[in-house]
C-alpha positions in Angstrom: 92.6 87.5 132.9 92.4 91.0 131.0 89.9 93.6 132.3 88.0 94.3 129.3 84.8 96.2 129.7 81.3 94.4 129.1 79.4 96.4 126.3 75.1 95.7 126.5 75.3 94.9 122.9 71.1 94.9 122.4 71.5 99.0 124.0 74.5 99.9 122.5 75.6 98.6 119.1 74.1 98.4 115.8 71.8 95.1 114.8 74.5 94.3 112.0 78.7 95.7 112.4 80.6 96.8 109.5 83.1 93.7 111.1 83.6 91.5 113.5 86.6 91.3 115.4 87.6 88.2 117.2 90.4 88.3 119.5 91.5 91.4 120.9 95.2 91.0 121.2 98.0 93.0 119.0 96.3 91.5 115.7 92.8 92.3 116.7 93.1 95.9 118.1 95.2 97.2 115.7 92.7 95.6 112.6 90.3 97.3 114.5 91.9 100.9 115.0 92.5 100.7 111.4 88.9 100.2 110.5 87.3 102.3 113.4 89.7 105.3 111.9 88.0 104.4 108.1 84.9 104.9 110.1 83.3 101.5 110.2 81.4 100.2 113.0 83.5 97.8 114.7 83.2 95.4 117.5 86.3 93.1 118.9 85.6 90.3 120.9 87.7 89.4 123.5 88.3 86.6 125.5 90.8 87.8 127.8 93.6 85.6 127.1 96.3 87.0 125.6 99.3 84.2 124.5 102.1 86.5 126.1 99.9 87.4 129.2 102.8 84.6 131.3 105.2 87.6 130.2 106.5 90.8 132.3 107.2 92.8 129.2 107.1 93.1 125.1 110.0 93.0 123.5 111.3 94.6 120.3 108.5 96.9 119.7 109.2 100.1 118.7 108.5 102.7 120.9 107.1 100.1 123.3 110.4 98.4 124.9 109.7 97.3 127.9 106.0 98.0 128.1 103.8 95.2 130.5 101.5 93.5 127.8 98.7 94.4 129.9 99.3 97.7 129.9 99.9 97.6 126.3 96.9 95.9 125.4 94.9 98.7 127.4 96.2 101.2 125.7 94.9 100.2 121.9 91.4 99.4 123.5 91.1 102.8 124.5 92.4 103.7 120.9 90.4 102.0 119.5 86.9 103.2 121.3 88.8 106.7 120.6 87.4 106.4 117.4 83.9 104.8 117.8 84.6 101.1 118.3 83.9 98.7 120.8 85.1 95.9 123.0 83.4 93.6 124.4 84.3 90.3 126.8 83.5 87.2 125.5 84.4 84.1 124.1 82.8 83.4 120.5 81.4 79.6 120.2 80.5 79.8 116.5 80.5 81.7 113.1 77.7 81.3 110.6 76.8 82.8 107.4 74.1 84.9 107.4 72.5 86.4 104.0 75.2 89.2 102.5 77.1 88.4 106.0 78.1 86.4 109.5 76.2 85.6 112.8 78.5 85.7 115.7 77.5 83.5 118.7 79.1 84.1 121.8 79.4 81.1 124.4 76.8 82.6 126.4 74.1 82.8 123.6 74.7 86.1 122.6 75.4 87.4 119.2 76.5 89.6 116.6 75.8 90.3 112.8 78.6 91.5 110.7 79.7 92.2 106.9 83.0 90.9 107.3 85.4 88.6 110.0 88.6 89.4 111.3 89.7 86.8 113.3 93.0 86.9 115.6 92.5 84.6 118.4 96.1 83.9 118.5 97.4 80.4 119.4 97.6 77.8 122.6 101.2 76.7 123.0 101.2 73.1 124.2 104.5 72.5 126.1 106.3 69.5 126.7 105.1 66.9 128.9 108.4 67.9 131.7 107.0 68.9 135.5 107.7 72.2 135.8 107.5 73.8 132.4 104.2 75.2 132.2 105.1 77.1 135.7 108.3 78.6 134.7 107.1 79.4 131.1 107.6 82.8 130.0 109.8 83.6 133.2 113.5 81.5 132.6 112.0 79.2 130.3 111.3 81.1 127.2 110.7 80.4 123.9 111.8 83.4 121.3 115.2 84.3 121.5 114.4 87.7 119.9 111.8 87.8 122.4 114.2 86.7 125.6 117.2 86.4 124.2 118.5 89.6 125.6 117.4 89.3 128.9 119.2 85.7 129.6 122.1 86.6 127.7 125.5 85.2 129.0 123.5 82.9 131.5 123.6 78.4 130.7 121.1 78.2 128.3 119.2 74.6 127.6 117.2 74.3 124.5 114.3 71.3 125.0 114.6 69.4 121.9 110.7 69.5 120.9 110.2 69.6 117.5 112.1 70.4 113.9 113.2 73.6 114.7 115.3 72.6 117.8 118.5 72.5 116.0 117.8 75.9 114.2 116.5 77.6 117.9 119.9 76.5 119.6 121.8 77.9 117.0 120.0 81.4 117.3 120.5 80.8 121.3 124.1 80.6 120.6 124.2 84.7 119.7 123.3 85.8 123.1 125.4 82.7 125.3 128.7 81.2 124.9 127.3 78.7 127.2 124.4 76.4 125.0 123.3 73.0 125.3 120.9 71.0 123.4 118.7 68.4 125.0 118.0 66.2 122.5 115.0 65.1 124.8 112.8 62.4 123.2 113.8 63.7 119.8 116.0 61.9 117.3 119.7 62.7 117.5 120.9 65.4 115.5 122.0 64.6 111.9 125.7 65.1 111.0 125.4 68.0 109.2 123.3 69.9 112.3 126.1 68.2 114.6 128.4 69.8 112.6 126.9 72.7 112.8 126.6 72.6 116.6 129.7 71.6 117.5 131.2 74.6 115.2 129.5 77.2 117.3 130.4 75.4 120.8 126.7 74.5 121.5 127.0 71.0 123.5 124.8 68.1 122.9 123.2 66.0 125.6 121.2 62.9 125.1 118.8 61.5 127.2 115.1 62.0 128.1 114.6 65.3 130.8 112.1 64.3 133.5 112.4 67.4 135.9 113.3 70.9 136.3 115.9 71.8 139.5 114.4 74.7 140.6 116.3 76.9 143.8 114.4 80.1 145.3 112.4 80.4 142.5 115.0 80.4 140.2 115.9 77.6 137.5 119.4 76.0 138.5 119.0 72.7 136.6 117.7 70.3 134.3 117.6 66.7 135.6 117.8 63.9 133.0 116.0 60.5 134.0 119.6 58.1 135.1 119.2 61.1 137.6 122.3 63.7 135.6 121.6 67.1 137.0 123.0 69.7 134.1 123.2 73.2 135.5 121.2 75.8 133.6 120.0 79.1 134.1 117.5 79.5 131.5 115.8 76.6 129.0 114.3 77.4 125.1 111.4 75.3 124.3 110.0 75.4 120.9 105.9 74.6 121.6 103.8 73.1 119.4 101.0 75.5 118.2 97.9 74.9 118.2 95.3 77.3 116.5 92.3 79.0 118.1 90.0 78.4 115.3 88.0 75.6 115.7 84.8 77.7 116.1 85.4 78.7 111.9 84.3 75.3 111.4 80.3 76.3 110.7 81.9 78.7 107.3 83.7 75.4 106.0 87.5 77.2 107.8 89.6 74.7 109.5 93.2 75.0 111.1 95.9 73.0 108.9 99.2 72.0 109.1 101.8 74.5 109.3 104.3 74.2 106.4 107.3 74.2 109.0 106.2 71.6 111.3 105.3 73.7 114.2 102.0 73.0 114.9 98.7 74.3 113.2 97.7 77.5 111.7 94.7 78.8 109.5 96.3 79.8 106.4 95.6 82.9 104.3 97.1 84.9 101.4 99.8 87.8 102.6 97.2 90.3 103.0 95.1 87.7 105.4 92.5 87.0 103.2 91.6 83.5 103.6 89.9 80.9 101.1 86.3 82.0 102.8 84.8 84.8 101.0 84.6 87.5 103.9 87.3 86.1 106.7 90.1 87.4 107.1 93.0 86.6 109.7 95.9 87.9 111.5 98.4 87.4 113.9 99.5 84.3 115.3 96.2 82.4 114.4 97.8 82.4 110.7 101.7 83.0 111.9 102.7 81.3 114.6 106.1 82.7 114.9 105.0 86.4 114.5 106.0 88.7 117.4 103.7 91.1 118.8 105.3 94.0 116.1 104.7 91.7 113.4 101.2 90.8 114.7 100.0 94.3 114.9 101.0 95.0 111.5 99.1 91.9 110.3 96.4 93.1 111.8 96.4 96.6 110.1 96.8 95.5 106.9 94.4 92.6 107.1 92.0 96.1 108.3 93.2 98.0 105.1 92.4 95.1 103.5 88.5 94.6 104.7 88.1 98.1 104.2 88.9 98.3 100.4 86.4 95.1 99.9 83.4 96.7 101.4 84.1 99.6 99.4 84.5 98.2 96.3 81.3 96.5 97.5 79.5 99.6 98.3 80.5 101.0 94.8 79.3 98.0 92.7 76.1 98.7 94.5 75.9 102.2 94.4 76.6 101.8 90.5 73.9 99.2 90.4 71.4 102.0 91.8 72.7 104.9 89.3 71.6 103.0 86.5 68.3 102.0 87.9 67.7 104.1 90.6 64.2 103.4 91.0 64.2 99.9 91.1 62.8 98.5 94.8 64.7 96.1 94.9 67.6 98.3 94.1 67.2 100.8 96.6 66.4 97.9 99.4 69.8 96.2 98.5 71.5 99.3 99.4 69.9 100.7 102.0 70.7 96.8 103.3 74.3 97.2 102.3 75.7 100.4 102.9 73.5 101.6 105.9 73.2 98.5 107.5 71.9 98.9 111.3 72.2 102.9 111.3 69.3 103.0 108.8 65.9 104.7 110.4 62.9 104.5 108.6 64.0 103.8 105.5 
């Protein structure tokens, strides 16, 4: 569990945010620098349970090799309340539309108002039902070779057949080993034009189901088979099936879907993150399951670009609205509503 601090939102934030920030991994955190820097009042919510928190270090990041994803995460918080926003723990339970905006409710019964929703809750990835994976995930069973690849390079490298991509991940293995083997698992063999394929870059093939992990010191030394054939590995790539923290969209009609690609689920949106829900946007691996933490943050930032230029092209349409009739009531009370939002004092 991340250490995020606890914010008394009745003492310290405004009744309604510019957004709403849901998630506060790579996604979340740098949408939110990116709108706390454009001076909106911003609030990211954070559960605390970052999908590469099993991991001792991010990889291919520039300028952040190496760092601990804790440690990285820390960092943009602190960024980001450099500039006037907050983070606060929780865990949101559901989104509802409320007038111009959202209501955020928080498990525990608390809640926020916002303009506009950035949500990057990221993904759960759901292994393979083999004793032994979950505990060894992230460590020398890995997923992303761009991720891992380097550091198990040269070691006996087992991919888990799990889903379509199995073919197309032990192929990528096969850059960073000479040594690759594909379990075709319960999965269908592979076709002749992937065995092909395989056997042209040397990667083996092994059929049969893989009941068990062999496990020496802490260190992965096997893969057992279930007639009881122990295959000596170092390292094993599993592709996981994703499935999508979004379920709590459902109350503003925003569901996780099929990905195109047959890994799992994802909430779709346009390239910028926009979604089909006037309002939401999304980033990260909610939306891209395959992203990497770089290509996460950059999500995020755009998808924060992005909110920013809708409320001010709201904001203008409004403030047009009261040059032509700047002493209609209702007029003045839709912007004051609008643009000052919580920060307004008897107005």
């Amino acid at each position: 569990m991340v250490d995020v601090e606890v914010v008394v939102m009745t003492e310290q934030l405004n009744d309604k945010q510019d957004v709403v920030v849901v998630g506060g991994g790579a996604a979340g955190l740098s949408g939110a620098l990116m709108l706390a820097r454009a001076r909106r009042s911003v609030v990211v919510v954070d559960a605390g349970e970052p999908r590469n928190a099993p991991a001792e270090a991010v990889h291919g990041l520039f300028a952040r090799e190496g760092t601990n994803p804790a440690e990285l995460l820390a960092r943009g918080r602190d960024e980001v309340r450099r500039y006037g926003g907050h983070v606060v723990s929780g865990e949101v339970d559901s989104v509802a539309r409320d007038g111009a905006g959202f209501t955020v409710t928080l498990a525990e019964g608390r809640s926020l108002r916002a303009k506009r929703l950035l949500v990057t809750t990221g993904l759960v990835d759901e292994l393979p039902a083999v004793p032994g994976l979950r505990s060894r995930w992230g460590r020398d069973v890995v997923h992303c070779p761009y991720c891992h690849g380097w550091e198990v390079r040269d070691r006996a490298i087992g991919v888990l057949a799990s889903g379509p991509m199995s073919v197309h991940q032990a192929l990528l293995f096969r850059q960073w080993s000479a040594d690759v083997v594909l379990f075709t698992h319960d999965r269908p063999a592979p076709s002749p034009e992937e065995l092909e394929q395989l056997t042209a870059r040397g990667v083996g093939v092994v059929d049969g189901e893989v009941t068990a992990l062999e496990v020496v010191d802490d260190q992965l030394t096997g893969v057992r088979l279930a007639d009881g054939t122990v295959y000596a590995r170092e390292a094993l790539a599993v592709a996981p099936r994703a499935r999508a923290r979004g379920g709590f969209l459902a109350g503003v009609g925003l569901y996780p879907v099929e990905h195109p690609a047959g890994v799992g689920e994802h909430v779709p949106a346009d390239p910028t993150g926009r979604t089909d829900v006037p309002g939401v946007w999304v980033a990260g691996n909610v939306t891209d399951p395959m992203a990497q933490v770089g290509t996460a943050a950059a999500a995020g930032a755009t998808a924060g670009a992005q909110i920013n230029a809708d409320l001010v092209a709201e904001e203008t349409r409004l403030a047009v609205a009261a040059l032509r009739d700047p002493f209609s009531a209702a007029s003045e009370a839709r912007l004051c509503e609008q643009v000052m939002g919580g920060r307004r004092h008897g107005l």
